[in-house]
C-alpha positions as CSV (number, residue, x, y, z in Angstrom):
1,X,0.0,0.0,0.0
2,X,1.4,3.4,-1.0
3,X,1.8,6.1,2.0
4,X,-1.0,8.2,-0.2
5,X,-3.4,4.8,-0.5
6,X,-2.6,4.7,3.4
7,X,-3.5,7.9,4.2
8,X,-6.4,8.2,2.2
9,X,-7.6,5.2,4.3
10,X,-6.7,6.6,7.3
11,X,-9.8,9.3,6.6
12,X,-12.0,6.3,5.4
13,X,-11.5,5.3,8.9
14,X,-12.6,8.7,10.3
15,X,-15.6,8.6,8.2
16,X,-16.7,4.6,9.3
17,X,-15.9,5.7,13.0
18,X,-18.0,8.7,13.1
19,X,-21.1,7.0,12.2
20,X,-22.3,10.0,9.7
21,X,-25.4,10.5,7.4
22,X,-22.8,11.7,4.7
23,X,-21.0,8.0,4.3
24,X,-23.6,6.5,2.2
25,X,-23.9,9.4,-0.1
26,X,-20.2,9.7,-0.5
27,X,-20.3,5.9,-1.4
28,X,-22.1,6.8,-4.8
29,X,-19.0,8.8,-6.2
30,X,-16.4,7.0,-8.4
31,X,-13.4,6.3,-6.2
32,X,-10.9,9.2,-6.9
33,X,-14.1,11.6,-5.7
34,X,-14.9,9.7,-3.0
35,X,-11.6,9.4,-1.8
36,X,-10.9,13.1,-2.2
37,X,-14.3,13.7,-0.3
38,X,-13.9,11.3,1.9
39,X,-10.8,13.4,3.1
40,X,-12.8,17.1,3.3
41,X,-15.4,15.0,6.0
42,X,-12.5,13.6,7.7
43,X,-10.4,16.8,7.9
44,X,-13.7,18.6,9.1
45,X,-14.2,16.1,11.7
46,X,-10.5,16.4,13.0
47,X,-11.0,20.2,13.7
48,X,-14.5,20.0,15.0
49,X,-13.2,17.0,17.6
50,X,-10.3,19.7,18.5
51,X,-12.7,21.9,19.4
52,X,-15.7,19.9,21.4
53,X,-13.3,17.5,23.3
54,X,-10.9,19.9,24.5
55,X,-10.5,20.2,28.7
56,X,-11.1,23.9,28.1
57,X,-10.9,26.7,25.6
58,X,-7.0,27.3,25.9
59,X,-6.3,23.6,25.3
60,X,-9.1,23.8,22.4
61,X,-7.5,27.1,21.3
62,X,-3.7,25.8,21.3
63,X,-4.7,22.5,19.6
64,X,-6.7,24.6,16.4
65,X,-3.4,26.6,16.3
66,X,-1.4,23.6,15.9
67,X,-3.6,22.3,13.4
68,X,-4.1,24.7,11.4
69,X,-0.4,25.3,11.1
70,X,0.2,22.1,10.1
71,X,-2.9,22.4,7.6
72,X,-1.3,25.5,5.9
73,X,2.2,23.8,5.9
74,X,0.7,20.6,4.1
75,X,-1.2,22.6,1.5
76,X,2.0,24.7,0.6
77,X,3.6,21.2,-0.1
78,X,5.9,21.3,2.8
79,X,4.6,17.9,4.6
80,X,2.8,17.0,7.4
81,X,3.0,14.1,9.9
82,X,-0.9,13.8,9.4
83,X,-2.4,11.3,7.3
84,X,-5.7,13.5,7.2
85,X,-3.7,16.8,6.1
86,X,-1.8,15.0,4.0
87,X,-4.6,13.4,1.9
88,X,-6.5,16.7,2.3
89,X,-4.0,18.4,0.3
90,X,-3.5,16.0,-2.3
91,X,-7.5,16.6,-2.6
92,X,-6.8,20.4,-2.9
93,X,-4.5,19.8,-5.3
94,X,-5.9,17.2,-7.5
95,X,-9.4,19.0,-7.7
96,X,-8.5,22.6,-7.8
97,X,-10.1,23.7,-4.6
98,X,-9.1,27.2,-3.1
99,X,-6.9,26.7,-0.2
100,X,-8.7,29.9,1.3
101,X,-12.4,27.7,2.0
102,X,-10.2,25.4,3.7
103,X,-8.9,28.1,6.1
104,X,-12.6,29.8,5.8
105,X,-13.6,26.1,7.2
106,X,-10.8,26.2,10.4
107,X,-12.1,30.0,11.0
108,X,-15.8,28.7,11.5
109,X,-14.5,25.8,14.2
110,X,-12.7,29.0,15.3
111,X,-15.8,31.0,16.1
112,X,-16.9,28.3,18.5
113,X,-13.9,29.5,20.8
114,X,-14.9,33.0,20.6
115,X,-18.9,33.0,20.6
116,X,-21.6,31.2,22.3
117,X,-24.4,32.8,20.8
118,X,-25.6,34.9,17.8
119,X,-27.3,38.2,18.3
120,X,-28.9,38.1,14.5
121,X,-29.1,35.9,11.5
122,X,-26.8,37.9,9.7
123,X,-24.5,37.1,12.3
124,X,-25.4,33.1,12.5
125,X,-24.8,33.0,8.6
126,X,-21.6,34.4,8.8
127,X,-20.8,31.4,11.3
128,X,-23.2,28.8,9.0
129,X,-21.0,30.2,6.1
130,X,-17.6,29.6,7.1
131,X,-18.9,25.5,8.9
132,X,-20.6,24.5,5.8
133,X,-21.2,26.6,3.0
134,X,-17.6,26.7,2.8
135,X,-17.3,22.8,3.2
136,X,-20.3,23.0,0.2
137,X,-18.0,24.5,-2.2
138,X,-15.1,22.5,-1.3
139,X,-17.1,19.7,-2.5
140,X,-18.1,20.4,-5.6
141,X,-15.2,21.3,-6.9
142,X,-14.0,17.8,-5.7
143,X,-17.4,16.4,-7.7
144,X,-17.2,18.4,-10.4
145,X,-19.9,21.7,-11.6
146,X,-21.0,23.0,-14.7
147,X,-21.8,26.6,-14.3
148,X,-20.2,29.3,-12.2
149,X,-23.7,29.9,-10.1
150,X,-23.0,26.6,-8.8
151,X,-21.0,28.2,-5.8
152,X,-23.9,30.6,-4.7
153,X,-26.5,27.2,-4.7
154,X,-23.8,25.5,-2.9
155,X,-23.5,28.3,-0.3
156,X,-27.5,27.7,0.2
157,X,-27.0,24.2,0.6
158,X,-24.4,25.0,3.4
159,X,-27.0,26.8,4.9
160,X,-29.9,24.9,4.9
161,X,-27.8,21.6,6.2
162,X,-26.2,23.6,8.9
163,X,-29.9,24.8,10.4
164,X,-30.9,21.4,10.0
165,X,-28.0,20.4,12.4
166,X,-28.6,23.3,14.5
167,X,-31.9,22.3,14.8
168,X,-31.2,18.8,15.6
169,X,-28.7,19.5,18.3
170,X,-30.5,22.5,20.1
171,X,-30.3,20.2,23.7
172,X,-26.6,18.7,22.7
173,X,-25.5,22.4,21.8
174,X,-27.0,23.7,25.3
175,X,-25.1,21.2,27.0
176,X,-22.1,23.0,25.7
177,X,-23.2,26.2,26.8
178,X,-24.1,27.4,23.3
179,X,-27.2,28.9,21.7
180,X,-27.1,28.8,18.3
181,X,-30.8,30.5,17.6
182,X,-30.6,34.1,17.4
183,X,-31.3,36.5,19.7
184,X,-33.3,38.9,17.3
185,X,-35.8,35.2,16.4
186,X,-35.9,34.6,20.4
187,X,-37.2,38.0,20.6
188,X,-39.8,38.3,17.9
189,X,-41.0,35.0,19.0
190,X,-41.7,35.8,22.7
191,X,-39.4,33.8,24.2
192,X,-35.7,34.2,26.5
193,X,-32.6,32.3,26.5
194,X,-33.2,32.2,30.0
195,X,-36.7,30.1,29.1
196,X,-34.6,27.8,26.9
197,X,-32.0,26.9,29.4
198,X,-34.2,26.2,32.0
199,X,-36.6,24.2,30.1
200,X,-39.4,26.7,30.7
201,X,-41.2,26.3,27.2
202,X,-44.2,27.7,25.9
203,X,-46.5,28.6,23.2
204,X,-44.0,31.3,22.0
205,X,-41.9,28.3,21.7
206,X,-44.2,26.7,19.2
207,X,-43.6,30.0,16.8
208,X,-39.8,29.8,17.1
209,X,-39.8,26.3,16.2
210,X,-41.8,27.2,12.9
211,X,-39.9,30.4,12.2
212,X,-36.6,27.9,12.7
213,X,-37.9,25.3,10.0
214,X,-39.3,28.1,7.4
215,X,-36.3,29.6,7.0
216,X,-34.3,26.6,6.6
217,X,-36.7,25.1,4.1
218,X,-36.1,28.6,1.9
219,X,-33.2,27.6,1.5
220,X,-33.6,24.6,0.2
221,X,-35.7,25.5,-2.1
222,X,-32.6,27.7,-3.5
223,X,-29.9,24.8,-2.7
224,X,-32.4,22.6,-5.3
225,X,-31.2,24.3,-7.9
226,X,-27.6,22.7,-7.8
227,X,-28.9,19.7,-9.2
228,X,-29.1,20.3,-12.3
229,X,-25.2,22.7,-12.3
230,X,-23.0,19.5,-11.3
231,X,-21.8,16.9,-13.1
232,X,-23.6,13.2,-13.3
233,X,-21.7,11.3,-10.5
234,X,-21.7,14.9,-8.3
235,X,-25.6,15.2,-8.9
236,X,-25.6,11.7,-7.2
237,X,-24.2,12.4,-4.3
238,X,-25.6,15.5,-3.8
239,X,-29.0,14.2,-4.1
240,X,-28.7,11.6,-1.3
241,X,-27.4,14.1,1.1
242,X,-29.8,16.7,0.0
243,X,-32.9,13.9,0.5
244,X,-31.6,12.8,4.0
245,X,-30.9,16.7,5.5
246,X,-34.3,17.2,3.8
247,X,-35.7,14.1,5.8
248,X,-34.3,15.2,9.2
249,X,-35.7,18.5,9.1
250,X,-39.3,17.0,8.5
251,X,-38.7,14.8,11.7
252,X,-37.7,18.2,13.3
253,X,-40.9,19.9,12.1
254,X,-43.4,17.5,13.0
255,X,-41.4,17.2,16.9
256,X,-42.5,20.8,17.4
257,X,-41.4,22.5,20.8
258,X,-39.5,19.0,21.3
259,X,-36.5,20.0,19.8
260,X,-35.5,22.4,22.3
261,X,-35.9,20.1,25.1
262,X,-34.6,16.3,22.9
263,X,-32.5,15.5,20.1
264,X,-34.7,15.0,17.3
265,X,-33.2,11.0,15.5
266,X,-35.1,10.0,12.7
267,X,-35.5,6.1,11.8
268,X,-32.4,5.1,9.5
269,X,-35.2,3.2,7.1
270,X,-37.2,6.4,6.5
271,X,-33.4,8.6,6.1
272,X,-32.5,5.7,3.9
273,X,-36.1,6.0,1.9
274,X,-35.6,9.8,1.7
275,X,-32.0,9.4,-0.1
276,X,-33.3,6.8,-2.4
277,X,-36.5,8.6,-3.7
278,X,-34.1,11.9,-4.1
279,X,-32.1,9.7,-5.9
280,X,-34.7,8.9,-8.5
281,X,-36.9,11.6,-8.8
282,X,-34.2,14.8,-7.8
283,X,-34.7,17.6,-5.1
């Protein structure tokens, strides 16, 4: 096995270990994309672990700086002792992505060191932008697109996966200390962070849970559009992600109030069923 073949497995292994609703998707590319994308989840997963399972935010903080060293020393062609850098940058290389929405990406796991809360949604995009839309673009330059406008639908896409996340995790998140809705929604919603922390819920709660789910499923409606901008074996993968974020942010609609208070899982079967009928029939 070459060191490249090895390392490339190494992130393979990231992926199978993490247990992630993006394996089977990534799965459908041909094996140089899936390889290469198999190294952007595993990469993404490295930082995001540097951050969540640190002691504290000076251990968290030291251990982003480290990697992110060692990121921009492997994407300048200088080495790493990583196997995940390393076949991240022979991704960046062999499909053309700008290094700059791979350091956009480490600036987003950044923000969680910085801010534990959003004041606006202006303010929460910026975040969403720099966590996933940035990981969206990185990706299909790995699967491949057909038309500049691509990068704006993928930018959607970020968006409406990562509010689907946030949405999920509202509970996990608070656990953390972090509140991810913002303030300005809390507000026009009748509601108080104070409320959500203690569990106090109420109607008001009802209305933010709507408001949440609206404006994620806007922008899905834009991110559809990148079907039809992305090359065949792209378009595949894309729509099995695209039908099982969809999927999970039905379950979180029809659990209401519930997701501020439990983690909203969906069946595998019916995330499985979603995928597959995306697959045939397109977002």
């Amino acid at each position: 096995m070459t060191t490249l073949a090895a390392d490339h497995e190494a992130c393979a292994a990231v992926l199978r270990g993490a247990g992630s609703s993006f394996a089977l998707p990534i799965r459908l590319l041909p094996d140089a994309k899936r390889r290469g994308t198999t190294a952007l989840y595993a990469f993404c997963r490295r930082a995001d672990d540097i951050v969540d399972t640190a002691a504290d935010p000076a251990t968290a903080r030291h251990g982003l700086d480290r990697f992110e060293a060692a990121t921009t020393a492997a994407l300048a062609g200088t080495g790493s002792d990583d196997p995940v850098q390393r076949a991240l940058a022979d991704a960046v290389r062999r499909f053309a992505i700008p290094p700059q929405v791979i350091h956009d990406i480490l600036d987003g796991v950044r923000m969680d060191l910085v801010a534990n809360s959003y004041d606006s949604v202006a303010d929460l995009d910026a975040y969403c932008r720099r966590v996933a839309s940035a990981v969206g673009v990185a990706a299909i330059h790995i699967w491949g697109f057909l038309d500049d406008a691509a990068i704006d639908r993928a930018d959607d896409c970020g968006l409406a996966f990562q509010y689907t996340n946030i949405l999920r995790d509202i509970p996990e998140d608070l656990g953390r200390g972090r509140i991810y809705l913002p303030a300005e929604d809390l507000t026009a919603c009748g509601c108080t962070a104070a409320e959500l922390r203690s569990g106090r819920l109420h109607e008001g709660f009802d209305r933010l849970a709507a408001r949440l789910v609206a404006r994620a499923e806007g922008r899905y409606v834009r991110a559809a559009a990148l079907d039809r901008m992305l090359t065949t074996d792209g378009r595949l993968a894309f729509r099995a992600m695209f039908g099982v974020y969809r999927s999970l942010l039905g379950a979180v609609r029809r659990a209401g109030r519930g997701i501020f208070t439990r983690r909203v899982k969906p069946a595998k079967p019916r995330l499985l069923a979603a995928a597959a009928k995306t697959l045939l029939l397109g977002p």
